[in-house]
C-alpha positions in Angstrom: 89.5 97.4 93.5 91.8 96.8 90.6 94.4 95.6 93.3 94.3 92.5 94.8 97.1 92.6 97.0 95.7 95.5 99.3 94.3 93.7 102.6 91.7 95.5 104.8 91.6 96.6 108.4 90.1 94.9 110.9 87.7 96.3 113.6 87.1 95.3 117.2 84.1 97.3 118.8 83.8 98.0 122.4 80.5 95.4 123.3 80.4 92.7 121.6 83.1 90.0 120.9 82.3 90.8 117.1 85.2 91.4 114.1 84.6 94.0 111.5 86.6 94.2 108.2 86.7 96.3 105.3 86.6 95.0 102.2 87.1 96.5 98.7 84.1 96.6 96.0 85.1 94.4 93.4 83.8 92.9 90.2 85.3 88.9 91.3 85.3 87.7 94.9 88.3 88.9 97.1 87.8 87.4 99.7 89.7 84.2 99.6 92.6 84.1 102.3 89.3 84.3 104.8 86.7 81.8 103.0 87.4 79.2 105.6 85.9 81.5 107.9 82.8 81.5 106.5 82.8 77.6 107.3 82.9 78.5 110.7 79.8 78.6 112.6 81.2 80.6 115.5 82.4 83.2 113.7 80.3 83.9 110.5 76.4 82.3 111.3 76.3 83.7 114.6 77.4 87.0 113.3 80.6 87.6 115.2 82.5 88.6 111.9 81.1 91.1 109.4 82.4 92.6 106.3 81.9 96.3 105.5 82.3 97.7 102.0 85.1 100.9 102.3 88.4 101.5 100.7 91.3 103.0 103.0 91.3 105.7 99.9 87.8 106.9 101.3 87.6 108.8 104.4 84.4 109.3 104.4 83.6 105.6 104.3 86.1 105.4 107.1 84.5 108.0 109.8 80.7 106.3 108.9 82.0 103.0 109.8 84.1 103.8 112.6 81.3 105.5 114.0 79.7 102.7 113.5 81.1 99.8 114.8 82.4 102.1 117.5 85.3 99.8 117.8 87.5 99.1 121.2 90.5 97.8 118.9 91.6 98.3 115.1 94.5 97.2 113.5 95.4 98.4 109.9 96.5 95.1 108.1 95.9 97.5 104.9 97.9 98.2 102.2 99.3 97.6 98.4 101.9 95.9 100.3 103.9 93.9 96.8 107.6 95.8 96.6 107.6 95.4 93.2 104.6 96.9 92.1 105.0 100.0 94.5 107.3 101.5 91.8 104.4 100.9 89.1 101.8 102.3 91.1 103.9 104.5 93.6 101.0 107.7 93.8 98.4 104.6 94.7 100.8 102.9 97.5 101.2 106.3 99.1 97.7 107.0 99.0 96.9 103.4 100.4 99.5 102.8 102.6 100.5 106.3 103.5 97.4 108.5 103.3 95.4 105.3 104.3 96.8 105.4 107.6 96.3 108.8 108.6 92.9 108.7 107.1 92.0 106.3 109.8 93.8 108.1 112.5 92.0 110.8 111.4 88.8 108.7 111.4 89.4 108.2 114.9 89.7 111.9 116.3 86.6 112.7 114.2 84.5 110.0 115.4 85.3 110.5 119.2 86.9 107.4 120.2 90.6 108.9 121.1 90.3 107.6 124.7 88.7 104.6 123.8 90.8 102.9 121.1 93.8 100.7 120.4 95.1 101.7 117.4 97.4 98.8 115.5 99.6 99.9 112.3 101.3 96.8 110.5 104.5 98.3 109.6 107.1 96.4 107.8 110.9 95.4 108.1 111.0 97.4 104.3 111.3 100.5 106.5 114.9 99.6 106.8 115.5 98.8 103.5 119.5 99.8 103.2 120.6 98.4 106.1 122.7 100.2 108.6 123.2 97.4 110.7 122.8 93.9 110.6 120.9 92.9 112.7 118.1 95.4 112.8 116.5 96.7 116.0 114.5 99.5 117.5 116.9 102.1 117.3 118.2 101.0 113.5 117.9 104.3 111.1 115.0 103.7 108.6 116.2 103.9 105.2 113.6 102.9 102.7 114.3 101.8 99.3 111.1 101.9 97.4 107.9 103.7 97.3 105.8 101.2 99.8 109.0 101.5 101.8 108.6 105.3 101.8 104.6 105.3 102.1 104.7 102.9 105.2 107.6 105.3 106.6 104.8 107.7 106.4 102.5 105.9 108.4 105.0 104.9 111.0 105.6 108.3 111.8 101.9 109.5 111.8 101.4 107.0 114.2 103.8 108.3 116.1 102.6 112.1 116.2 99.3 111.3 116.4 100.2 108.9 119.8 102.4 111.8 121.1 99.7 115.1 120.3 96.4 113.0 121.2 97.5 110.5 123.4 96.4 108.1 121.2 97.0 104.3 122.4 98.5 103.9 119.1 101.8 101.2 118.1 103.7 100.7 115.2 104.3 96.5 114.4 107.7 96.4 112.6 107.2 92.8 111.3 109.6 91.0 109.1 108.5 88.7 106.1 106.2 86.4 107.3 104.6 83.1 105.4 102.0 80.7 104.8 99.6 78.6 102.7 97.5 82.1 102.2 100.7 83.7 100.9 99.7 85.2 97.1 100.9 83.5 94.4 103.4 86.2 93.2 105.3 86.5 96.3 108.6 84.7 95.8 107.8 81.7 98.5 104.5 81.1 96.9 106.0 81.8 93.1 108.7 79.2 93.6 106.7 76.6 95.4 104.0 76.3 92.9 106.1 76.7 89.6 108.0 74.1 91.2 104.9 72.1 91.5 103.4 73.0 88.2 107.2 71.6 86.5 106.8 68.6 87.8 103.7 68.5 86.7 104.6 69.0 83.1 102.2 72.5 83.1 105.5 74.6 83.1 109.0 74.7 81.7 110.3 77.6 83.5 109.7 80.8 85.3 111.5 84.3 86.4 112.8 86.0 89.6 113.3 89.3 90.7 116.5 90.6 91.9 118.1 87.2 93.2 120.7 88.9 95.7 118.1 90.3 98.0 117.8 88.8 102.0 115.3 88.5 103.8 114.3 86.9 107.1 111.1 84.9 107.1 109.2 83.7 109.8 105.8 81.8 110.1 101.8 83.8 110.1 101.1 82.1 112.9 104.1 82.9 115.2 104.1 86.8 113.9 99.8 86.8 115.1 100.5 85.6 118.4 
C-alpha cells in the first residue's frame, strides 16, 4: 500500500458482463486513473464494475477472490512497474511483479478454472533491455537490465510453463511504452510536461532527469488497449 505505482488486475467472470479489480488497502484514495468511471452510470451504479480489496503479494486473497468472481478472463495489469525505483525496492518488485504472477497462475489451478480462463500477463518491452537488435521482435533475446526487468522476465516465462504443463489459455503482451493524460506524474512524459507547465507558471525554476541517453518508443493507451 506504500506504493502507488503498482496497478491491479482486472477480472472478467464467466456470466455476467461485470469487471472486477483489485485494489490495494490504503490509508489515501488510489483510485484516481479510474474516478471517471465512477461517473459512469453503466459501469459503476448498475454494478458492472466492482473493486475487491487484495494485494498481488497475498495468495490467499487471490484464490478467495478468484473463486469468487469465478472469472472467464483476467489480465494482470499489476505491478511496481517505475524502472527506477525497482533498484530501490528490488525484493518488493520481484515479489509483485514476479511472485505476483505466479501467485495468480497459481490461483487459477487451485480454484479450478484451468479450462475456463484466459489468462492476460502485461509484459513489457524492459525485457529487452540491452538490445540485441534494433528493431525488437518475437524472436529478440531478452536481456533485462534492471530488477522489474528481471522480475517481469520471471513472469513471462511462468506464463509460458504454466501454458505448456496445464494447457492454460495463457499469453504474454510485450508492450512498449505507452502514454496518456493518466500517465503518473513521475514518468518522464508526465515529469516534463507538467514542470514545463508549472515554469511557465512561475511555480518552478527547474527540475531533474534520469539518464538522458536512454530510447524508447512510445505509443498512445488507447491504440496499445485495442
Amino acid at each position: 500500500s506504500s506504493n502507488v505505482y503498482t496497478t491491479f488486475p482486472f477480472f472478467f467472470p464467466l456470466f455476467n458482463p461485470q469487471v472486477h479489480g483489485i485494489v490495494r488497502r490504503s490509508s489515501s484514495f488510489n483510485t484516481g486513473r479510474i474516478e471517471h468511471l465512477y461517473k459512469n452510470p453503466q459501469a459503476h451504479i448498475e454494478g458492472n464494475m466492482k473493486l475487491h480489496y487484495g494485494d498481488l503479494t497475498d495468495s490467499t486473497c487471490l484464490v478467495k477472490i478468484i473463486n469468487e468472481v469465478k472469472p472467464s478472463e483476467i489480465y494482470n495489469l499489476g505491478a511496481q512497474s517505475h524502472v527506477k525505483i525497482s533498484f530501490d525496492l528490488a525484493e518488493y518488485t520481484a515479489d509483485v511483479d514476479g511472485v505476483g504472477t505466479l501467485r495468480l497462475l497459481d490461483a487459477i489451478k487451485t480454484c479450478g478454472l484451468i479450462n475456463s480462463v484466459k489468462f492476460y500477463q502485461a509484459s513489457t518491452s524492459e525485457l529487452f533491455g540491452k538490445v540485441q537488435e534494433i528493431p525488437q521482435k518475437e524472436t529478440t533475446p531478452f536481456y533485462p537490465r534492471s530488477p522489474y526487468g528481471a522480475a517481469k522476465l520471471y513472469a513471462y516465462w511462468i506464463v509460458v510453463n504454466f501454458r505448456e504443463a496445464y494447457n492454460l489459455f495463457a499469453v504474454n503482451g510485450i508492450l512498449f511504452n505507452h502514454e496518456s493524460p493518466r500517465r503518473g506524474a513521475n514518468f518522464v512524459t508526465r515529469k516534463i510536461s507538467r514542470s514545463v507547465a508549472k515554469i511557465h507558471l512561475g511555480q518552478l525554476d527547474c527540475f531533474s532527469l534520469g539518464n538522458l541517453d536512454a530510447k524508447r518508443d512510445w505509443g498512445h493507451a488507447r491504440d496499445y488497449v485495442e
